[in-house]
PAZAPA-4460 file (N, C-alpha, C; in steps of 0.05 Angstrom, whole numbers, plus 32768, in hexadecimal, padded with zeros to 4 digits):
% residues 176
    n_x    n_y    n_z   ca_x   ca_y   ca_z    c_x    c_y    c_z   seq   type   mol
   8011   7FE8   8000   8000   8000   8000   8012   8019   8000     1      X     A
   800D   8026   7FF4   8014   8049   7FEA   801A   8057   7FFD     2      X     A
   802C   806E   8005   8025   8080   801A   8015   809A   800C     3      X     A
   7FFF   809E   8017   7FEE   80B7   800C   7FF0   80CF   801F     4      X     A
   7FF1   80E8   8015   7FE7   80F9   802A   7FFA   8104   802C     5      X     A
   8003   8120   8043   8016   8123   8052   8008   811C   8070     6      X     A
   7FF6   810C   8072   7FFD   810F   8097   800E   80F6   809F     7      X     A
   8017   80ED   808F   802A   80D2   809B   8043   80DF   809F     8      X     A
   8050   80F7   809C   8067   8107   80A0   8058   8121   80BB     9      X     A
   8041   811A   80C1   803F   8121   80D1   8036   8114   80F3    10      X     A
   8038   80F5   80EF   8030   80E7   80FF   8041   80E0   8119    11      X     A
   8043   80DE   812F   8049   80D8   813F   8064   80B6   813C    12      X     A
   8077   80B1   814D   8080   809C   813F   8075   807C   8147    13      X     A
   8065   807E   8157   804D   806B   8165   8038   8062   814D    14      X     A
   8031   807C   8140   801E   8078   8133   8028   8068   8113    15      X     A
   8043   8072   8111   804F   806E   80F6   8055   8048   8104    16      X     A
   805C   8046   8115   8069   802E   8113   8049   8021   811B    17      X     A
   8036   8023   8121   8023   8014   811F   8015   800A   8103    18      X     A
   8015   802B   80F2   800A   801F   80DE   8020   8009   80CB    19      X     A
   8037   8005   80D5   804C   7FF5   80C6   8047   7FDF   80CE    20      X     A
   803C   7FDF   80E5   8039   7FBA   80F7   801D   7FB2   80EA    21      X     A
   800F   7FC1   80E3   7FEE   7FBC   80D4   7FF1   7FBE   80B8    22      X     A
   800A   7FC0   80B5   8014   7FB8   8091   8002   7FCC   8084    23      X     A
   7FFA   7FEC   808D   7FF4   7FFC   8085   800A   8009   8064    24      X     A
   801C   8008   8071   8036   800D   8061   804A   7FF6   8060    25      X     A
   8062   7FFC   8052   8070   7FEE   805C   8081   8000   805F    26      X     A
   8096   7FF5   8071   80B1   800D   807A   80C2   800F   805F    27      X     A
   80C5   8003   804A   80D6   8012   8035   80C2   8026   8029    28      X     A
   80A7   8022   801F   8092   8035   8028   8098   8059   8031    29      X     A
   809A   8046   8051   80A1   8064   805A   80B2   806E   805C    30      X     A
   80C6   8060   8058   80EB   8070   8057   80E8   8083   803E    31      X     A
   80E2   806A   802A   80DD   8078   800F   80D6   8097   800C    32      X     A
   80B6   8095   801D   80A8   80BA   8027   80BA   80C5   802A    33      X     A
   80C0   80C3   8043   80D6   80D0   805A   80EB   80D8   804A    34      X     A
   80FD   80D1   803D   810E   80CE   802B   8113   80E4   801C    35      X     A
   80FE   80E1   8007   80F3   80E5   7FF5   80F3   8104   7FFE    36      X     A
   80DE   8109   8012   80D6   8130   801C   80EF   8132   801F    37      X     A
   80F8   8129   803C   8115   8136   803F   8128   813F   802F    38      X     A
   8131   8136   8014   813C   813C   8000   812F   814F   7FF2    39      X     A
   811F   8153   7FF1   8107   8161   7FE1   810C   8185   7FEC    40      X     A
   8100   8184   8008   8104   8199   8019   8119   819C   8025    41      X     A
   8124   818B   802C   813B   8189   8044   8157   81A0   8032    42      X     A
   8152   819A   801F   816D   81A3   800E   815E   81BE   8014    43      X     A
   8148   81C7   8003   813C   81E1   7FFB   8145   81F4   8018    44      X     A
   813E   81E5   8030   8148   81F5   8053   8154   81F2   805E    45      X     A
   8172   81EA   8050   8187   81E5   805B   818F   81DD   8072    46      X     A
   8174   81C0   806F   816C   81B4   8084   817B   8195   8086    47      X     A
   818B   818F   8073   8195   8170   806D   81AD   8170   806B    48      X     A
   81BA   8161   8074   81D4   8165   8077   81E1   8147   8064    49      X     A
   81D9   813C   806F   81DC   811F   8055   81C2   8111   8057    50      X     A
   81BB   8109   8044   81A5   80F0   803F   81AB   80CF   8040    51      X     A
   81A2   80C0   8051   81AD   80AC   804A   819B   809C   8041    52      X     A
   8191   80A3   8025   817B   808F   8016   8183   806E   8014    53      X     A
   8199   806D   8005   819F   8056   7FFF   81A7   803E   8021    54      X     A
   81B6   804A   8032   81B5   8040   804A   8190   8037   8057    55      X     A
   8187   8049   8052   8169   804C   8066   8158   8033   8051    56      X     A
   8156   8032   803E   8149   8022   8024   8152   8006   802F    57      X     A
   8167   8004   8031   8175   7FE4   8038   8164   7FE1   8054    58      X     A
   8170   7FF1   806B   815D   7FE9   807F   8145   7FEE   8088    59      X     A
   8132   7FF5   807B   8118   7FEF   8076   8110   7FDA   806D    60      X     A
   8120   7FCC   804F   8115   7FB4   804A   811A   7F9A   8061    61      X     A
   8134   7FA2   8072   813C   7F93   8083   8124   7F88   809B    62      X     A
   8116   7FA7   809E   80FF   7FAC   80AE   80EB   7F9B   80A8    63      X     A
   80E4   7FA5   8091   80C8   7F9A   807F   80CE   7F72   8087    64      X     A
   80E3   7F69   8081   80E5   7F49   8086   80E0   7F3F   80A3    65      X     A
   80ED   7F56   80B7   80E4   7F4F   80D0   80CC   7F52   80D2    66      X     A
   80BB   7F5F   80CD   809D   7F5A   80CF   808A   7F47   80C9    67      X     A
   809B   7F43   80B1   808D   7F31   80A4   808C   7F15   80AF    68      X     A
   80A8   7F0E   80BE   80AB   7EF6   80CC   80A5   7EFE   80ED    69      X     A
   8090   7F1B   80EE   8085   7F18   810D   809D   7F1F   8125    70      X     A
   80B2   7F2D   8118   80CE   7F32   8131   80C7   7F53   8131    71      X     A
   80BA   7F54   814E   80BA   7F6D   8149   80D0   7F80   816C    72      X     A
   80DB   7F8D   8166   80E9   7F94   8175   80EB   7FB0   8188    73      X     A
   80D4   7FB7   8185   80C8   7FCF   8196   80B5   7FE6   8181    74      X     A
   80A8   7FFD   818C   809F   8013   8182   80AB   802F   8170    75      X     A
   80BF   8026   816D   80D2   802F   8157   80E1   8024   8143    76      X     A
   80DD   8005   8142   80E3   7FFD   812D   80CB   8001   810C    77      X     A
   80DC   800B   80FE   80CB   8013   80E3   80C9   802B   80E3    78      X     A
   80CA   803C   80F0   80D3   8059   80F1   80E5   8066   80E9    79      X     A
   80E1   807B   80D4   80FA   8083   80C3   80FD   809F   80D0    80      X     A
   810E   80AB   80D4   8118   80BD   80E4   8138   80D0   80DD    81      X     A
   813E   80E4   80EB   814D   80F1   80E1   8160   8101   8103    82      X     A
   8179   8100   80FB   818A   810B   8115   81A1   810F   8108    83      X     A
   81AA   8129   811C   81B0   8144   810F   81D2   8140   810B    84      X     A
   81D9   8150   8100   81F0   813C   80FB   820E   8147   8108    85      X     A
   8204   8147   8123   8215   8140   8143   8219   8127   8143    86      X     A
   820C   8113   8139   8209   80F6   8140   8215   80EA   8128    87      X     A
   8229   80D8   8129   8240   80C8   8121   8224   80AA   8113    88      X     A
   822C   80B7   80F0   8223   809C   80E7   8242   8087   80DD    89      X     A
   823E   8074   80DC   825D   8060   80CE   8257   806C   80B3    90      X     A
   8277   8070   80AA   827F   8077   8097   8271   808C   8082    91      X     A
   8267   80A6   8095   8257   80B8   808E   825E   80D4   8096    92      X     A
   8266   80E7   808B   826E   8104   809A   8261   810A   80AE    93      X     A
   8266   8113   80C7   825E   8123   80D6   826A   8139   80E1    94      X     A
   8256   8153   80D6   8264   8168   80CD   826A   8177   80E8    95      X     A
   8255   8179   80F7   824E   8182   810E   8245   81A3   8109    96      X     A
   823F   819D   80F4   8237   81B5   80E1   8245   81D1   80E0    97      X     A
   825E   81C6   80DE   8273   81DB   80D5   8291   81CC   80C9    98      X     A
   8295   81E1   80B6   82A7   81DA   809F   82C3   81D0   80AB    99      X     A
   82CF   81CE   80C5   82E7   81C3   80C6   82E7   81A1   80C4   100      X     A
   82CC   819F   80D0   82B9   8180   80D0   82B7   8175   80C0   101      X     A
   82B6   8180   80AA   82AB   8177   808F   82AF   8162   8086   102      X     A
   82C3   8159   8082   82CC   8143   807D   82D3   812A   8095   103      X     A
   82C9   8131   80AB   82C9   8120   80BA   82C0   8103   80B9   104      X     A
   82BF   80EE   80C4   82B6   80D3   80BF   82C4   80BF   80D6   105      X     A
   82AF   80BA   80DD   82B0   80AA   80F5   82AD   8085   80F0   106      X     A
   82B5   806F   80F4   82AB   8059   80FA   8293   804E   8102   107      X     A
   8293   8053   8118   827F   804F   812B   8260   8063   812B   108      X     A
   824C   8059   8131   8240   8069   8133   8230   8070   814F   109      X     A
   8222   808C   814C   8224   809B   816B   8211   8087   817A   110      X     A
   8213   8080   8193   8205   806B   81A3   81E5   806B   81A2   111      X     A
   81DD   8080   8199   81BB   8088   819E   81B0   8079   818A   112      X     A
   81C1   8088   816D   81BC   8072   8154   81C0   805C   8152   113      X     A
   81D6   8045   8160   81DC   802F   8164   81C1   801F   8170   114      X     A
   81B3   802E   8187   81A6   8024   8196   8184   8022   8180   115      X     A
   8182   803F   8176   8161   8040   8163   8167   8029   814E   116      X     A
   8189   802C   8142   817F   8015   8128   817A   7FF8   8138   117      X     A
   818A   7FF2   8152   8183   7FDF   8159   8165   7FD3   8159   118      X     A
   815A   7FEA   815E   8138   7FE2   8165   8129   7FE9   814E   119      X     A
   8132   7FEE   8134   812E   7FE4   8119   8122   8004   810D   120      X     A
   8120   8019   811F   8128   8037   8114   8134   8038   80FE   121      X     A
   812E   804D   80E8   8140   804E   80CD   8143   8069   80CD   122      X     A
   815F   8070   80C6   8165   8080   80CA   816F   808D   80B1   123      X     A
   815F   80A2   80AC   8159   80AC   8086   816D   80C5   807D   124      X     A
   8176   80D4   8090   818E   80E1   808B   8197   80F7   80AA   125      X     A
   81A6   8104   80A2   81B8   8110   80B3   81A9   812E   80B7   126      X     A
   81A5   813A   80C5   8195   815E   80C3   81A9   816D   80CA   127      X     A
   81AE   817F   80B9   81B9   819F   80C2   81BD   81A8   80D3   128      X     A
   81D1   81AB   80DE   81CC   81B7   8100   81D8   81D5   80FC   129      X     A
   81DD   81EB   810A   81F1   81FD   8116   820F   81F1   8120   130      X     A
   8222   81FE   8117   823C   81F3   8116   8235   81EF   8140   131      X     A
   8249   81CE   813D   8251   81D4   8160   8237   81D2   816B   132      X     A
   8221   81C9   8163   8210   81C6   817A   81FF   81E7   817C   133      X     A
   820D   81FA   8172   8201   821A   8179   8215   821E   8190   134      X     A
   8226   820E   8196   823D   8222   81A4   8248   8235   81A7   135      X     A
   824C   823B   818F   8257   8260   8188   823A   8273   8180   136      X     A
   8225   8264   8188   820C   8278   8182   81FC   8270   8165   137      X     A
   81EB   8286   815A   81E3   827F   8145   81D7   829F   813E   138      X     A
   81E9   82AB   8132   81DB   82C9   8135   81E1   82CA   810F   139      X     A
   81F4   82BF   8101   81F5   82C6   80E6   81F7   82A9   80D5   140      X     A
   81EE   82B3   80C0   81EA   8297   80AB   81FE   827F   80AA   141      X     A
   821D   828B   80AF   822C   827E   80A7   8232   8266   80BE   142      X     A
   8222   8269   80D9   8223   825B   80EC   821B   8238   80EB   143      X     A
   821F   8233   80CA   8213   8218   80C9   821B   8212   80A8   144      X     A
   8227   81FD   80B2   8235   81F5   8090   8229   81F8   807F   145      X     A
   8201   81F0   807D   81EF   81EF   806D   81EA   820A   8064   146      X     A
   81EE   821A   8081   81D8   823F   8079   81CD   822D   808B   147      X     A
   81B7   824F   808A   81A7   824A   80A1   8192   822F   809C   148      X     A
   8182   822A   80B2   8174   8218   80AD   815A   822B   80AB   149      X     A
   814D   822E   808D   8133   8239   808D   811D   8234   809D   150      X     A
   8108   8249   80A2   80EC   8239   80AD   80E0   8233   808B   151      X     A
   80CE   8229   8091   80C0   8220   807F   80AD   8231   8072   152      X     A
   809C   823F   808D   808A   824C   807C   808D   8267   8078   153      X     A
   80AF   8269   807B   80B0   8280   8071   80CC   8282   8075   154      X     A
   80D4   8281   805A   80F7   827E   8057   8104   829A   8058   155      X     A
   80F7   82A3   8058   810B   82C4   8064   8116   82BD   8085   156      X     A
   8108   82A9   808B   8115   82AC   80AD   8120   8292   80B7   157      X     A
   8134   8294   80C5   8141   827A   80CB   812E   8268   80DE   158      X     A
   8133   8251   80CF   811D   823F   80EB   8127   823D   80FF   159      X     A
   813B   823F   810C   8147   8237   812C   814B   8252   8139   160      X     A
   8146   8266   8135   8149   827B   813F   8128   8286   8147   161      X     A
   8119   827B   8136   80F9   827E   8141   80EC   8266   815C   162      X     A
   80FF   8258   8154   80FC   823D   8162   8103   8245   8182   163      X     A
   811E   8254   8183   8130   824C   8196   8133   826E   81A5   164      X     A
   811F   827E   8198   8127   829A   81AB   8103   82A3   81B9   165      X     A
   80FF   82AB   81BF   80E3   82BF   81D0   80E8   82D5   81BF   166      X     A
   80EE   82DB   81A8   80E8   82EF   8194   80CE   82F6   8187   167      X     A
   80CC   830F   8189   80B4   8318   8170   80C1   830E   8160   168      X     A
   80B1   8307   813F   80AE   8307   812C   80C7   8319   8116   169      X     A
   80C4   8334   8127   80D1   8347   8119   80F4   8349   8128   170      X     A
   80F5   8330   813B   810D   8332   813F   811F   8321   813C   171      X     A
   8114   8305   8129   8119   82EE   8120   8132   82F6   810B   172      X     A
   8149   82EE   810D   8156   82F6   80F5   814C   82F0   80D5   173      X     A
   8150   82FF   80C7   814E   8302   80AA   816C   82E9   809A   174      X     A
   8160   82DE   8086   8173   82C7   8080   8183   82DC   8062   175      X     A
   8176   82FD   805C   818A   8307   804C   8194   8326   805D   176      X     A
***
């Protein structure tokens, strides 16, 4: 069955992994979605930092077999998801969203992710962050390897600065 709609990119991850256990979808299905937007938008708001389609595709179908043979391994397995890219994938940059990072690449990957793919989480790409976590702040564009991370419904303004201050509107920085 198809994914229709956008409220399945809006669903809770309880709800997403239910309708996967009721073979509503299947999880290549919804990686596929997931995937799919993120690349779509994620680039447009300098919101993606790497995609990992081809990785996430493999373990989904991995997913899809455990279901099928009834191994099910908690309320986040089948869930496609995204973490920011502070967190160490194998053999994958992590930038820490600034340019001395860039080329970074780790082995191992960061323990949180070790633990969600364990419980059959898929994990669909890497997000944008502010260089350092926002250590040195976040007051000008260049504070993030990507640029800013746009809002959505309105790309004149950075999304993490509306997010993250008690600002009017009119005090949100401007992304020109």
């Amino acid at each position: 069955m198809a994914i229709a709609g956008d409220d399945v990119f809006f669903a809770s991850a309880a709800e997403l992994n239910a309708g996967w256990r009721k073979g509503d979808y299947s999880c290549q299905e919804l990686t596929k979605a997931f995937v799919d937007r993120l690349e779509r938008l994620g680039a447009s708001l300098n919101a993606l930092a790497l995609s990992l389609r081809k990785e996430a595709l493999n373990k989904a179908k991995e997913v899809d077999g455990e279901r099928k043979r009834e191994r099910f391994r908690g309320r986040l397995q089948g869930v496609p998801f995204g973490a920011k890219d502070l967190l160490a994938w194998p053999k994958h940059p992590t930038t820490w969203g600034a340019k001395p990072y860039a080329d970074q690449v780790f082995e191992e990957p960061a323990t949180v992710l070790k633990k969600l793919d364990a419980k059959g989480a898929v994990l669909v790409g890497k997000l944008a962050m502010v260089q350092l976590a926002g250590g040195g702040g976040y007051r000008y564009p260049k504070a993030s390897l990507t640029g800013p991370c746009l809002n959505p419904w309105d790309k004149s303004k950075w999304a993490i600065a509306a997010l993250s201050s008690r600002r009017s509107p009119e005090q949100i920085p401007q992304t020109r």
